[in-house]
N, C-alpha and C positions, 0 to 999 in steps of 0.2 A: 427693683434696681432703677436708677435716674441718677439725674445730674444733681446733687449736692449745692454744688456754689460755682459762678461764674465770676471773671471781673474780666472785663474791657480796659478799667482805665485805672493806667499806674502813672504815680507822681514822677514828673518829671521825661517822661513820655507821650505825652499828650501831642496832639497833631501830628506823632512819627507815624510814616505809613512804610512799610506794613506795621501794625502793632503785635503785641505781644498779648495774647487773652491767655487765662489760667484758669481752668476748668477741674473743678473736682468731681468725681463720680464712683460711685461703684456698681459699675457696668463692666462687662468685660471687653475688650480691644475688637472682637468681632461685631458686639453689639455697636457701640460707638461708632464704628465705622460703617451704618445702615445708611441707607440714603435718605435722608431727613430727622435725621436724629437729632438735629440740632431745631428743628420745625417751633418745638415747643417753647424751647428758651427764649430764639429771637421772638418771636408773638408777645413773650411778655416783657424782655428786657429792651429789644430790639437796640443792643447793642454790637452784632457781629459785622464785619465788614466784608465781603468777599476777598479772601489775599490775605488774612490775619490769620498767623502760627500760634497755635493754641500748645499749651503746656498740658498735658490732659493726664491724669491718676486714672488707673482701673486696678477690678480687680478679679479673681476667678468665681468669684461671689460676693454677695453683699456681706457673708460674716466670715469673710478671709477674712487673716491678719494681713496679710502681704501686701501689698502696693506696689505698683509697677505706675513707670510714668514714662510717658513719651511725646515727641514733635509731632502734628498733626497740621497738615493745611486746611483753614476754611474753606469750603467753596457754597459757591452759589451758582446752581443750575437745574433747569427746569422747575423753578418753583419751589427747588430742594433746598433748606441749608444742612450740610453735610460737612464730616471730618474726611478727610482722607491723607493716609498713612505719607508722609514725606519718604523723597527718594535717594541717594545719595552712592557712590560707588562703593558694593561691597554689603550694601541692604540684601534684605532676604524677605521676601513676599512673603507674608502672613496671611494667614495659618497657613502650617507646616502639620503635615503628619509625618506619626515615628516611624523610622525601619523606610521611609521612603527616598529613593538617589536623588539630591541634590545637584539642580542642572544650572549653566549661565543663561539665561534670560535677552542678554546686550552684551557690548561691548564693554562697558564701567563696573565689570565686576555682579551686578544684580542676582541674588542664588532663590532657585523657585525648583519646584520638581514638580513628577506627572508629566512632561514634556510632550508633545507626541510623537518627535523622534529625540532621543539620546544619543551621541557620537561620542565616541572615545579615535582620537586619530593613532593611537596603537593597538594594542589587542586590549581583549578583557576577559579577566580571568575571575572563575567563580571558584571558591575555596581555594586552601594552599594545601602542600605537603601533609598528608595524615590529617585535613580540615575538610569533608566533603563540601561539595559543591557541584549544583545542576544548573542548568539555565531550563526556565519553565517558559513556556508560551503558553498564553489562552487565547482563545478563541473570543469573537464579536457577542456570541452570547451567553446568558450567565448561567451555571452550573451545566455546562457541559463540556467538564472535563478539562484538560491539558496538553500540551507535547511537551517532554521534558528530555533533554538529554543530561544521562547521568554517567559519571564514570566510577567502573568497579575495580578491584586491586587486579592491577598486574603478575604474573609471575616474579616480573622483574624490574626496576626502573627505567620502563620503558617509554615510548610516546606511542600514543595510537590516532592517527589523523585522518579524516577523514576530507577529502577536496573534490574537485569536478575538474575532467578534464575542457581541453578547450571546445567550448561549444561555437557553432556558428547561429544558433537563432534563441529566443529565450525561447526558457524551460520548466515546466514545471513537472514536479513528479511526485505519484502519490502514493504512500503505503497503505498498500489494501488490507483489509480485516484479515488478520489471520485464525477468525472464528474461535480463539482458545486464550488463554491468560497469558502462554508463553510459546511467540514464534521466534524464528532464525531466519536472516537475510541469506540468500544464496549472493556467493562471489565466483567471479569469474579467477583461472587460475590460481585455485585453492591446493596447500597442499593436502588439506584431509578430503575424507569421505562429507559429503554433505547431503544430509536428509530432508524428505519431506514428510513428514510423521503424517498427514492426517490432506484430505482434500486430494484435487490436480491438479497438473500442470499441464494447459494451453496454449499451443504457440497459434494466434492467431494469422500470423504471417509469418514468411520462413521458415527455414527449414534448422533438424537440430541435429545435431554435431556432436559426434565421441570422438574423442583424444584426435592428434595432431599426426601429419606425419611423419613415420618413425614413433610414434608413440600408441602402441596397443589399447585398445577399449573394447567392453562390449558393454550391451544391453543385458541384464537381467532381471526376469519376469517373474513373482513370485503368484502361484493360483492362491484361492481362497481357504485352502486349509492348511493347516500347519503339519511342518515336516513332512510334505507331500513334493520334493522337488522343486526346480526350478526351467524355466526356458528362457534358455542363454543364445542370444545372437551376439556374434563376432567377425573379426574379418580376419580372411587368413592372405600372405602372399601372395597377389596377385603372379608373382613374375616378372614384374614393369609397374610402370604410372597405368596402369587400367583399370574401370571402376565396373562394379559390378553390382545393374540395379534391378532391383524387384518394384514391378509393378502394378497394377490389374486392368485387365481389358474390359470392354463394355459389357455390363451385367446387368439382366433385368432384376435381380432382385436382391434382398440381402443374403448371405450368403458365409456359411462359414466352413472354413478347409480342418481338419485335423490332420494331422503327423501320425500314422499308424507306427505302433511297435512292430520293428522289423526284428526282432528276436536276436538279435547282439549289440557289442558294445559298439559296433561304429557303420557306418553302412553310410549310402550316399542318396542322392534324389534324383529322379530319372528326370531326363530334360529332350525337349525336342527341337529343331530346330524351326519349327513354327509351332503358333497356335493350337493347342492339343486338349482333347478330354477324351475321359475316360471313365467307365463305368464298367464292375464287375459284379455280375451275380451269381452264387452258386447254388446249385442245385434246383435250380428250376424245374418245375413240374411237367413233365411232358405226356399226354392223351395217349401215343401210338396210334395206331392203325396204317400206317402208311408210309415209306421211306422217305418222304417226305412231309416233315412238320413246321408248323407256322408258331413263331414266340412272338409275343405280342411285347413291345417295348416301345414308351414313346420317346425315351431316347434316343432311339435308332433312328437316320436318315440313311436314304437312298446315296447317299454318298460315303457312309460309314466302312469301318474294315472291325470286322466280327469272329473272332477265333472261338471256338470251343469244346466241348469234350463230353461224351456221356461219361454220366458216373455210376447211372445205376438201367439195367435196361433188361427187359423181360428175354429179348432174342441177341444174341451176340451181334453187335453191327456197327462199321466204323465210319466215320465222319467224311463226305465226297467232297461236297462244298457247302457251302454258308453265304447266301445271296442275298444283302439288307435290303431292307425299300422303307417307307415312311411311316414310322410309327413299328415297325413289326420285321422280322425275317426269318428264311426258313431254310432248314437245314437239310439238306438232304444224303442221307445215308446207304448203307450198300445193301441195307433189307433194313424191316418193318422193324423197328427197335421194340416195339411194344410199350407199353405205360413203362416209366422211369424218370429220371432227372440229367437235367442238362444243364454245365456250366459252362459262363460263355463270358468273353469281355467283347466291348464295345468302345472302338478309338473314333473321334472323329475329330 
């Protein structure tokens, strides 16, 4: 591919500046326009001028049929002689690729794409009625991936919008991995049920909230085997604006409470008016010998309240008092109970 035939000089033009050159080539219009493409020609003809409008033929190969011709300015610069594409209101920077949005460039009209911003001063809209359409975004590096928002059919011809309310500081906000192919956003006053199939939910600050009030809610806990129940927390009538909180006191260690089956369908939970534990054991092994015997418990302090009862006992004998002290307490009886069991709570 090369230049063909040049001419500089037409009759009856001569000493007009700029002049008119006519370049034949079959090169194509990106070639041509390389910076010193011209290098070769002026060395031998050394007929170009800087500022001469060249009429220049190309073509998509050297054994096209087709011919394409167009305006091209000389120039000279850095040691270059080079074409370069003339400009005009309404031109279109070349090369152009296909399927790509055509943006303004200036004010005269000039159409180029790839932009690095795009404005439209109304909306814009991707596909029409029964036409889909997404808007895709990628990311800065390459094959990884997309964000696309896509829309799916309605029940009905409806609009579905999505906006921000009024913020006071910028924002940014991120969708977390929902580790699966297909997650669901959680919305605030939904009217459905909303799940979370798989994972947890963390509230790292604050605190969370069931229903409104006047609006009934509770909590329910499903355990790990199926069709084993549920634990259901609710709130029932206070009687007033009164809140009523469950908390936990200082504990040395971990620590977990069960709900014993109280053998019917409704029963309640004993409460005190301070601080309280408790611990019961039944049937404790008791040595005899003596109307008096010593249970060894390190549960028990000297400040404890200790109720109990024989259950099982060699000599008939009944319970006088019950004195705790640290670690242990002793019961003393109306005669020698003999070897038996003894069951007893401990409140402290």
């Amino acid at each position: 591919m090369a230049i063909l035939q040049s001419t500089t000089s037409v009759t009856g033009l001569v000493g007009v500046a700029p002049r008119l050159v006519f370049i034949a080539t079959n090169d194509t219009e990106v070639a041509i326009t390389t910076s010193g493409y011209l290098n070769s020609e002026q060395a031998v003809n050394q007929g170009f001028s800087d500022g001469d409008m060249a009429l220049v033929t190309t073509k998509t190969s050297p054994s096209a049929t087709d011919v394409s011709v167009g305006w091209f300015q000389i120039n000279y610069a850095s040691g270059n002689w080079s074409l370069a594409p003339t400009s005009s209101p309404g031109d279109v920077t070349l090369p152009t690729i296909a399927n790509h949005i055509a943006v303004f460039t200036n004010t005269t009209g000039t159409l180029s794409e790839d932009a690095s911003t795009a404005i439209n001063g109304g909306n814009i809209q991707a596909g029409v009625s029964g036409t889909a359409g997404a808007l895709i975004s990628f990311p800065t590096t390459a094959l990884k991936g997309s964000l696309q928002i896509v829309a799916v059919p309605n029940t009905g011809n409806t609009l579905v919008t999505v906006s921000n309310a009024a913020h006071g500081q910028a924002s940014i906000y991120t969708i977390p991995d929902g580790g699966q192919t297909t997650s669901n956003f959680l919305i605030s006053n939904s009217a459905g049920t909303q799940t979370i199939d798989t994972g947890s939910l963390a509230l790292s600050l604050g605190g969370l909230t069931l229903g409104s009030s006047g609006h009934v809610s509770s909590l329910t806990i499903f355990p790990g085997t199926a069709a084993n129940g549920t634990l259901i927390v609710t709130a029932g009538n206070a009687g007033g604006a009164f809140n009523t909180t469950i908390t936990s006191g200082t504990i040395g260690q971990s620590t977990t409470y069960t709900i014993p089956d109280i053998g019917a369908a409704t029963g309640g939970i004993v409460v005190s008016t301070t601080a309280m534990r408790v611990k019961m054991v039944v049937a404790a092994a008791a040595a005899g010998g003596a109307a008096a015997q010593s249970f060894s418990d390190a549960f028990c302090t000297s400040a404890s309240v200790v109720t109990g009862a024989w259950v099982t006992q060699t000599t008939p004998a009944s319970v006088l008092t019950i004195v705790p002290g640290n670690g242990s307490f002793i019961v003393t009886s109306s005669a020698n109970a003999g070897v038996g069991t003894f069951s007893y709570v401990i409140h402290k």
